[in-house]
C-alpha positions as CSV (number, residue, x, y, z in Angstrom):
1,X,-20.8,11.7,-3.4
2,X,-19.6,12.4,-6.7
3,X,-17.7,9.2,-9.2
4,X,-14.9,9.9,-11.0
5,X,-13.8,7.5,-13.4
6,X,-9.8,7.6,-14.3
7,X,-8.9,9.4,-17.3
8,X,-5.6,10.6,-18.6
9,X,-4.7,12.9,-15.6
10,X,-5.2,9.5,-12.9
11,X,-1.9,7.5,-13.3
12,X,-2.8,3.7,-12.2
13,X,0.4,1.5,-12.2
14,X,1.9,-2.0,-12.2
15,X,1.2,-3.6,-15.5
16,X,3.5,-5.6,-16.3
17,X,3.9,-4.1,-19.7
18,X,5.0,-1.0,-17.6
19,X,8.1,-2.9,-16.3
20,X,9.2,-3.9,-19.7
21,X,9.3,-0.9,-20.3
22,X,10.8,0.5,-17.5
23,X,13.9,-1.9,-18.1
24,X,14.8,-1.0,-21.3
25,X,14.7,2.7,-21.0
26,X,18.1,3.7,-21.2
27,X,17.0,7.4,-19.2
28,X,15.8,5.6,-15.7
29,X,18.9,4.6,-13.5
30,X,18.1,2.2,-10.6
31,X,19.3,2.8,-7.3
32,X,18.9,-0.2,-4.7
33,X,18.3,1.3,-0.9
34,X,19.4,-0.9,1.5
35,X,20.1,0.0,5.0
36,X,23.9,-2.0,5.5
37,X,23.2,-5.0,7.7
38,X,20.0,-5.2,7.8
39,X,17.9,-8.4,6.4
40,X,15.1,-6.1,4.9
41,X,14.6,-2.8,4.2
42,X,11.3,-0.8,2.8
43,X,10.9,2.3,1.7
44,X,8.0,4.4,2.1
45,X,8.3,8.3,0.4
46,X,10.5,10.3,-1.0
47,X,10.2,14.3,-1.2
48,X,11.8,16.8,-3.9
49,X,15.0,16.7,-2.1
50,X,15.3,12.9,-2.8
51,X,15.3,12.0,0.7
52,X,14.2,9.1,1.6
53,X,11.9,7.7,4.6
54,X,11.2,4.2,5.6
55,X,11.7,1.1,8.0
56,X,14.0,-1.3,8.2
57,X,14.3,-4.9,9.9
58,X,16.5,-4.5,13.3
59,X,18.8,-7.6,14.9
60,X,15.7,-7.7,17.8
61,X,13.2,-8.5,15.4
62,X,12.1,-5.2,15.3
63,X,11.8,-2.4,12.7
64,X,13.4,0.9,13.0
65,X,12.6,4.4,11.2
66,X,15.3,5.4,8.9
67,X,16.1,8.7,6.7
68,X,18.3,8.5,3.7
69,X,19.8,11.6,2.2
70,X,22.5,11.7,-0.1
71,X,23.6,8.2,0.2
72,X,23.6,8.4,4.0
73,X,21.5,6.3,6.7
74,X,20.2,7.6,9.7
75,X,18.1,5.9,12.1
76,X,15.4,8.0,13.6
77,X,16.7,6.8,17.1
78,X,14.5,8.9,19.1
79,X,11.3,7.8,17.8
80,X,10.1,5.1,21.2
81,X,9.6,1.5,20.5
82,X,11.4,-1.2,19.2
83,X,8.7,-1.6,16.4
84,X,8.5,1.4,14.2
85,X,8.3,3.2,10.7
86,X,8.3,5.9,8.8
87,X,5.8,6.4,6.4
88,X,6.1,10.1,5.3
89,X,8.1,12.6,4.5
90,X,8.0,16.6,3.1
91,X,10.0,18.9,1.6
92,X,11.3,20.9,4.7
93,X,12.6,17.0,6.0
94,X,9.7,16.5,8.9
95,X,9.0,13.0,9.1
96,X,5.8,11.1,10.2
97,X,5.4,7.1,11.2
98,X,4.2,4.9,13.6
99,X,5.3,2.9,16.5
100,X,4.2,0.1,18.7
101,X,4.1,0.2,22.6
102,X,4.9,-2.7,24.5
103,X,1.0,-2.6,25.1
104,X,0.9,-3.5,21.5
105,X,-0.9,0.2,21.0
106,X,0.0,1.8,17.8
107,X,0.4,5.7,17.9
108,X,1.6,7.7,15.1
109,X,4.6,10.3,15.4
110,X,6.0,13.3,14.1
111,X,9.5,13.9,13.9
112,X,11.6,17.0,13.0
113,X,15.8,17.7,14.4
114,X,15.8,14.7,16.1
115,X,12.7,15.7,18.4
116,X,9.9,13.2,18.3
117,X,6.2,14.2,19.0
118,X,3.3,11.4,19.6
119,X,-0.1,11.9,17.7
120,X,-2.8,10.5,19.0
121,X,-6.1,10.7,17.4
122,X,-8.4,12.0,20.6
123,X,-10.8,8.6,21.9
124,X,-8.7,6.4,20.0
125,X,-6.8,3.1,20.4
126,X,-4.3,3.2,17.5
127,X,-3.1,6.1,15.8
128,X,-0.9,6.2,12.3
129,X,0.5,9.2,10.6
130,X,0.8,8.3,7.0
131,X,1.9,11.4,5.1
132,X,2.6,15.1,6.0
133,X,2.8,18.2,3.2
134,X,4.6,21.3,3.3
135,X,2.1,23.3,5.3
136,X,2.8,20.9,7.8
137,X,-0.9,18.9,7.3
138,X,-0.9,15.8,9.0
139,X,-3.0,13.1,7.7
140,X,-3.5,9.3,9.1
141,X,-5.5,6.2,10.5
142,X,-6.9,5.7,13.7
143,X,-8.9,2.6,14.5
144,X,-11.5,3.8,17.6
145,X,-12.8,1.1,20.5
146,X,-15.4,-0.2,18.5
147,X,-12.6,-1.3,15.7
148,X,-13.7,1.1,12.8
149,X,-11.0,2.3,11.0
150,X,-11.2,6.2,9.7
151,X,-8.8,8.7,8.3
152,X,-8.1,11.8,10.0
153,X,-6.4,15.4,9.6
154,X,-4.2,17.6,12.0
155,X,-4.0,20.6,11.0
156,X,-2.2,23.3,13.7
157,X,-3.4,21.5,16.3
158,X,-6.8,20.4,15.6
159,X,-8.2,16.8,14.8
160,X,-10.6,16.5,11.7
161,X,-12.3,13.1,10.9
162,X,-12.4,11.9,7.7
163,X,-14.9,9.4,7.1
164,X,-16.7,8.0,4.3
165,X,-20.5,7.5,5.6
166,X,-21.9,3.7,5.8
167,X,-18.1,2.3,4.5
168,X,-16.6,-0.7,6.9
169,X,-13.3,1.2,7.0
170,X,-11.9,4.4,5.8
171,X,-8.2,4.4,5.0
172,X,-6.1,8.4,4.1
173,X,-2.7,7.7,2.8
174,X,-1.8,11.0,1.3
175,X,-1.9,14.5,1.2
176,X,-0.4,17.5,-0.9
177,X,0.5,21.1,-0.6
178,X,-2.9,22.1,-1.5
179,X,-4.4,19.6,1.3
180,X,-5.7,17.7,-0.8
181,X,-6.1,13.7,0.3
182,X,-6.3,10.6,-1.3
183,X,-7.4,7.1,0.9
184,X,-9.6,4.3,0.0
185,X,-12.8,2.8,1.6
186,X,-14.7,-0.1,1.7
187,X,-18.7,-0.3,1.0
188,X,-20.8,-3.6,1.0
189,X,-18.7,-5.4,-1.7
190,X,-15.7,-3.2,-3.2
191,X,-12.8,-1.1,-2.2
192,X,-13.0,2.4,-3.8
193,X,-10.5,5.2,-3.5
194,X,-11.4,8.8,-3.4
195,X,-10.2,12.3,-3.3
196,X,-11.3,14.2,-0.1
197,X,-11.0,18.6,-0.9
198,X,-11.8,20.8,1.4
199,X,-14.4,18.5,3.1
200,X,-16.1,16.8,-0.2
201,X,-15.4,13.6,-1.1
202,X,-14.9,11.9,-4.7
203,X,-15.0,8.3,-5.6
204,X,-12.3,7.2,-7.9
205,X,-12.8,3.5,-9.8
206,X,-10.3,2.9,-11.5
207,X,-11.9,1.5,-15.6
208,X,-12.5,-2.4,-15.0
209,X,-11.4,-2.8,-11.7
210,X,-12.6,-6.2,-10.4
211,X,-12.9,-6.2,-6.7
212,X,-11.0,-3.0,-5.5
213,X,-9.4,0.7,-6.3
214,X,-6.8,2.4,-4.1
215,X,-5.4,5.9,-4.0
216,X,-2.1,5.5,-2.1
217,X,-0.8,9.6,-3.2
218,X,-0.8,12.6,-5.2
219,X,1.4,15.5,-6.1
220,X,0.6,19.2,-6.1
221,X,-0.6,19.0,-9.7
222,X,-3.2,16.5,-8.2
223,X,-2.0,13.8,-10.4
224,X,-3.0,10.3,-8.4
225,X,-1.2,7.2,-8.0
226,X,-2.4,3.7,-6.9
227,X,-3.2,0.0,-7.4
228,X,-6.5,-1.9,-8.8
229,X,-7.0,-5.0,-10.0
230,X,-9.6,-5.3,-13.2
231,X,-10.1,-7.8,-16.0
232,X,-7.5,-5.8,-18.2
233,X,-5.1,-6.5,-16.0
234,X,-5.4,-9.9,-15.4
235,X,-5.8,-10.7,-18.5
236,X,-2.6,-9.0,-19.5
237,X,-0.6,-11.5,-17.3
238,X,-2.2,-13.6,-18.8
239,X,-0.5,-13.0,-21.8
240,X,2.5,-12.8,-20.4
241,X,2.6,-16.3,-18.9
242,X,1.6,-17.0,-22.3
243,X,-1.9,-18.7,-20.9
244,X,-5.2,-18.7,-22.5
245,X,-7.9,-16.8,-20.3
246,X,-10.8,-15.6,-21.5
247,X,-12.4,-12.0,-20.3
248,X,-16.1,-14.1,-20.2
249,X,-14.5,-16.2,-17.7
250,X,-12.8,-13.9,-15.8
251,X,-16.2,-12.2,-14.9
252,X,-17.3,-15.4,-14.3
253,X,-14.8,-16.3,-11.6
254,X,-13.4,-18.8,-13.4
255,X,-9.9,-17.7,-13.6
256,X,-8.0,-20.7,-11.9
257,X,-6.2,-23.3,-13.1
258,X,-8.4,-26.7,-13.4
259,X,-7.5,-29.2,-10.4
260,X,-6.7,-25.8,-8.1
261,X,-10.2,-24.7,-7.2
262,X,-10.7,-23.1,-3.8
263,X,-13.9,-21.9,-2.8
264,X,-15.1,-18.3,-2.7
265,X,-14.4,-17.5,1.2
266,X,-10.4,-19.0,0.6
267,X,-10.8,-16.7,-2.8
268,X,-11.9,-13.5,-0.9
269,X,-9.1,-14.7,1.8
270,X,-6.6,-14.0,-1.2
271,X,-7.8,-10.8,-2.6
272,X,-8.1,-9.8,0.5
273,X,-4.3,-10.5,2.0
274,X,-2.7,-9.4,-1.6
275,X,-5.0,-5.6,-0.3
276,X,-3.3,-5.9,2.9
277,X,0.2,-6.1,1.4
278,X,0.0,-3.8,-1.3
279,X,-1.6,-1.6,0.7
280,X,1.8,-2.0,3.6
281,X,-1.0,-3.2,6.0
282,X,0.6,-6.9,6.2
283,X,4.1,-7.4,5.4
284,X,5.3,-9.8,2.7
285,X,7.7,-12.0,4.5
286,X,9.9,-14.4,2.7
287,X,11.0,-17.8,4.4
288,X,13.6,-20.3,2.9
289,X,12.6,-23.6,2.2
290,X,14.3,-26.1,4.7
291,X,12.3,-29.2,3.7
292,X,10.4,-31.2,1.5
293,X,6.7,-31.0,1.8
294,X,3.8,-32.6,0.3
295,X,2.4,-30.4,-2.5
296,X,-1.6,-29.9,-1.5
297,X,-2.9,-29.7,-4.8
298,X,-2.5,-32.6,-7.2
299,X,-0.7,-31.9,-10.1
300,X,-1.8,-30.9,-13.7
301,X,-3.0,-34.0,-15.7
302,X,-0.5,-35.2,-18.2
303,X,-1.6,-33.7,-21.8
304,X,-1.5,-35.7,-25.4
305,X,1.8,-34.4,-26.3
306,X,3.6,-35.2,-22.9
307,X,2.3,-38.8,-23.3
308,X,3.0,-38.9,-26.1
309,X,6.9,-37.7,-26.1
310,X,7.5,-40.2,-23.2
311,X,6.6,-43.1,-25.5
């Protein structure tokens, strides 16, 4: 398996320099996409007809598909369960997601005029379509009965594994026209993403990336888009938040505030829920605050000049 490491032609986003950025520009206009009434709404991908596909939170608790085009909603009201998503979309408007059974069994779905069709990944027990192209290429998760998690492809018909050999799990998130596919895996101790073309596979690590790499899509050009975290990074918010960090200590671990140490399993905990949401795995749910609590971690010890200005 060949590495590639990210040069000019891999776009890696969110730095928070990038946002500054983004603000400012008086070029980029902002459009908010929420579906009326509802208390959340995400969306997943857009094709070059700026529709839009996503999910959206329903009055039952639920989650319901939606397509937006030209300022319009429309539920996908035919895809089954009362717990479902779309998660792709391509340029002739068919539509691929998931839904949950009231068996609690995921199955992935393909949707085009209103007609739905399930996908289910033969010998599996869940099934997600994550993205489809303009040949019609189907690509998605399956998890199997022995809980491994692989990618797959369905192309006219036929199921093709895609696998990374000896990883823990192996995650496809996109595809273009020229069926080409981006995922991620996991080894022994990192998350890597790769580019999978025409059955060979390509690691991509993204320059200082500290504990994982993820390719979440591409375009036909085979430009790549995704997350990583990395020393850089952190080092920039850093900045931001106008705190002293050292790079030395970064690599060291030591990269959290004094009086707030947790040890490495509630570390790896973290890292590992802030992969599931950025990676739509987990959703990031926000509760109001209804009550005082007790704070768990002592606060910061007074410094010289705080002391000081109370006398």
């Amino acid at each position: 398996m060949a590495t590639l490491h990210l040069r000019s032609a891999l776009i890696f986003v969110f730095l928070l320099s990038s946002f500054s950025h983004l603000q400012a520009s008086p070029d980029l206009i902002f459009t908010t996409i929420n579906v009326p009434g509802a208390p959340c709404t995400s969306a997943s991908k857009i094709n070059a007809r700026d529709q839009i596909v996503g999910g959206y939170c329903a009055a039952n608790g639920g989650s319901l598909s939606f397509l937006w085009d030209k300022g319009d909603f429309v539920t996908l009201s035919a895809v089954p369960g009362s717990r479902n998503q779309a998660l792709g979309i391509n340029d002739q408007g068919q539509i691929v997601g998931e839904y949950v059974d009231d068996q609690e069994i995921s199955h992935g779905y393909f949707w085009e005029n209103g007609i739905v069709s399930v996908i289910d990944v033969p010998g599996a027990i869940h099934s997600v379509a994550t993205d489809i192209n303009e040949r019609g290429q189907i690509v998605g998760v399956f998890i199997d009965s022995s809980g491994m998690t692989g990618g797959f492809l369905l192309d006219g018909g036929v199921f093709s594994l895609i696998e990374v050999s000896g990883a823990a799990f192996t995650r496809v998130t996109g595809i273009n026209s020229r069926g080409q596919i981006v995922g991620f895996y996991q080894d022994a101790q990192l998350v890597h993403g790769f580019l999978w073309d025409s059955g060979i596979i390509t690691n991509i690590d993204a320059p200082g990336a500290f504990s994982f790499t993820t390719t979440e899509d591409l375009n036909a050009e085979s430009h790549i888009v995704g997350f990583y975290d990395g020393i850089k990074l952190l080092s920039e918010i850093a900045e931001c938040l106008n705190v002293k960090i050292e790079q030395l200590s970064i690599l060291e671990g030591n990269y959290i505030p004094q009086g707030w140490l947790d040890d490495e399993w509630e570390q790896r905990l973290v890292r590992r829920s802030l992969l599931d949401v950025l990676t739509s795995r987990r959703p990031l749910v926000f509760r109001p605050e209804t009550a005082a609590h007790n704070n768990p971690y002592p606060p910061p010890p007074a410094t010289k000049q705080n002391n000081e200005s109370k006398q």
